[in-house]
C-alpha positions as CSV (number, residue, x, y, z in Angstrom):
1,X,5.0,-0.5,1.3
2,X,2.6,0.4,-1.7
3,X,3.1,4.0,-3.1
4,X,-0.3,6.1,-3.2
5,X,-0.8,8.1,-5.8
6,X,-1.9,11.0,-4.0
7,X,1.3,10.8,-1.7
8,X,4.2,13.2,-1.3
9,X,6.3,10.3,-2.6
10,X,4.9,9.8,-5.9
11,X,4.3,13.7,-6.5
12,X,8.2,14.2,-5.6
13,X,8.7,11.1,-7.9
14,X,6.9,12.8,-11.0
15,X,9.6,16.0,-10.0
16,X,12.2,13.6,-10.7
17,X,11.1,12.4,-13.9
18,X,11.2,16.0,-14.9
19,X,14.9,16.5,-13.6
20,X,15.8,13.6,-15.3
21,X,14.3,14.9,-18.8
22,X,16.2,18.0,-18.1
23,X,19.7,16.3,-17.6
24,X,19.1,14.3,-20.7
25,X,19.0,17.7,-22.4
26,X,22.0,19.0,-21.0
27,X,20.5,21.2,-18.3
28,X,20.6,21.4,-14.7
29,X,18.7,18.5,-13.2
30,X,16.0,20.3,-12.0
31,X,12.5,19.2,-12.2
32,X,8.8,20.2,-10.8
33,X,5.1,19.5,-10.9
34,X,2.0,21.4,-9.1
35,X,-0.8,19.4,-7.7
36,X,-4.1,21.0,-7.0
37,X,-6.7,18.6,-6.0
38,X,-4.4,15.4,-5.7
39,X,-4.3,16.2,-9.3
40,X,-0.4,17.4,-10.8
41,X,-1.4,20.5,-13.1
42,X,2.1,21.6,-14.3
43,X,5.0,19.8,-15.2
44,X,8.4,21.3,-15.7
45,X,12.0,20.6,-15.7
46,X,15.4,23.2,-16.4
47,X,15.3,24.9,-19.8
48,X,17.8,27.8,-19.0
49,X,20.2,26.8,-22.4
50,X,17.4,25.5,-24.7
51,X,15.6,28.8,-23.9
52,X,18.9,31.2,-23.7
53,X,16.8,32.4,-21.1
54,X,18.4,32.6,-17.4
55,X,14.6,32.9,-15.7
56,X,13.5,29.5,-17.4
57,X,13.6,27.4,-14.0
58,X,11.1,24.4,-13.2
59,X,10.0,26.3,-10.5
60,X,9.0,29.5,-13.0
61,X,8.0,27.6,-15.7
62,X,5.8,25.2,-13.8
63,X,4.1,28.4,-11.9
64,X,3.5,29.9,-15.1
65,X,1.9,27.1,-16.1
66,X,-0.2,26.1,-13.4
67,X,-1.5,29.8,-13.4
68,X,-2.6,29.7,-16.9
69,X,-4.2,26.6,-16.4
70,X,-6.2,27.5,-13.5
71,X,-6.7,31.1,-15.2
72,X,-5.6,33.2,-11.6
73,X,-1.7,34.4,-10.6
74,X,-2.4,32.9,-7.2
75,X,-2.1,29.4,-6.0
76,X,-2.9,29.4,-2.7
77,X,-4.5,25.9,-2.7
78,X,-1.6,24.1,-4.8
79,X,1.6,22.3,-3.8
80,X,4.7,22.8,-5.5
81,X,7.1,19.7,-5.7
82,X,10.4,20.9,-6.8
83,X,13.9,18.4,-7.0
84,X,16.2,21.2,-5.3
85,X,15.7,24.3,-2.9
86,X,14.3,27.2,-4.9
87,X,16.9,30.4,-5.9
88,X,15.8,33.8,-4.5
89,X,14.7,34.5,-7.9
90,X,12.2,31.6,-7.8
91,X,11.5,31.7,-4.1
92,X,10.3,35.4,-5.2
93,X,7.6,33.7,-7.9
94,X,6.3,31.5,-5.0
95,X,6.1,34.6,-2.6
96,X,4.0,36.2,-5.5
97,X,2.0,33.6,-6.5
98,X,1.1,33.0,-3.0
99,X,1.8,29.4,-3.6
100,X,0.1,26.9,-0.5
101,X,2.8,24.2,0.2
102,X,6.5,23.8,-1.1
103,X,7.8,20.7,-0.8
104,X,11.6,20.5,-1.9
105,X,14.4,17.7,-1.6
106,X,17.9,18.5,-1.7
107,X,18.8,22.0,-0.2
108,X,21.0,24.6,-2.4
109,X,23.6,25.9,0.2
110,X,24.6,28.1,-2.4
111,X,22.1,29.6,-4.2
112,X,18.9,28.1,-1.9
113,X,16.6,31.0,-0.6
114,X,16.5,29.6,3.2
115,X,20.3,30.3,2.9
116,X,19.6,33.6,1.2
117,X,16.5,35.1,3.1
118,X,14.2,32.4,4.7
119,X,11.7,35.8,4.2
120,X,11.4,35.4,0.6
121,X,8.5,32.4,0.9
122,X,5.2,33.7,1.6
123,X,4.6,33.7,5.1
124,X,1.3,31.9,4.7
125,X,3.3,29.0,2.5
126,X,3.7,26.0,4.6
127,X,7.4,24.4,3.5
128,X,8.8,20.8,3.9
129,X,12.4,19.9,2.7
130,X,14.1,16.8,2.6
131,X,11.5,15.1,0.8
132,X,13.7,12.6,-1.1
133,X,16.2,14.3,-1.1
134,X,19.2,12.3,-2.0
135,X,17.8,11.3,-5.1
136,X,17.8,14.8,-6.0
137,X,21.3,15.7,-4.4
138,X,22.5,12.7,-6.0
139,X,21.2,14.0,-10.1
140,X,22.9,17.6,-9.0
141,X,26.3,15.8,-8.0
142,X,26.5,13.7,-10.9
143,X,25.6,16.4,-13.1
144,X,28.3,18.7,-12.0
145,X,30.8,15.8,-11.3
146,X,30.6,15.1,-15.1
147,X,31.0,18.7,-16.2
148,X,34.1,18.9,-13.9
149,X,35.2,15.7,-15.7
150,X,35.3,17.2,-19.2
């Protein structure tokens, strides 16, 4: 099987290099891109303890950034690739950024906003989950299974 690089795959791939940059630095293995055009736009990973900021999630920081490089608060015609389920918080940024597609991998039973309030998504947003998604769950597990270990 040969690996477009316009697919889901790859995009969801280039999420994971992100979450992987964030565990390296300590953080929550989160990572995200935005595509517009078959083109990613934004790249971001988990910042929350480098920044001392509880808000800096990929998902945030990756809309923020797509938005200033396209110059509008809406994305209606990007695609956000994100490692784990969006939070409320986050889920509130794509509802307000009016983001196109949301492709996620591993869910967040605790803290995911389908679990929270499946209402929090733009109703125009068109959302896919599972997209690799034991590669993400598996970056979350270890994560936490080494914190627990300490």
């Amino acid at each position: 099987m040969t690996l477009s690089i316009h697919s889901d795959e790859h995009f969801m791939k280039e999420a994971l290099k992100q979450a992987l940059i964030a565990e390296e630095e300590g953080e929550i293995p989160v990572g995200a891109v935005v595509v517009a055009n078959k083109t990613i736009i934004a790249r971001a990973y988990n910042q929350t303890e480098r920044l001392n900021d509880p808000t800096a999630h990929a998902e945030m920081l990756a809309i923020t950034s797509a938005c200033n490089y396209l110059g509008t608060k809406y994305l209606t015609d990007c695609t956000l690739y994100v490692t784990l389920e969006p939070c409320g918080m986050c889920g509130g940024a794509l509802y307000w950024s009016q983001i196109g597609k949301l492709y996620y991998g591993a869910s967040d039973e605790k803290r995911g906003f389908s679990f929270l309030n499946e209402k929090i998504i733009h109703p125009k947003t068109e959302v896919q989950h599972g997209l690799m998604a034991s590669e993400a769950g598996s970056l979350v597990t270890r994560f936490f299974q080494k914190l627990r270990d300490k």
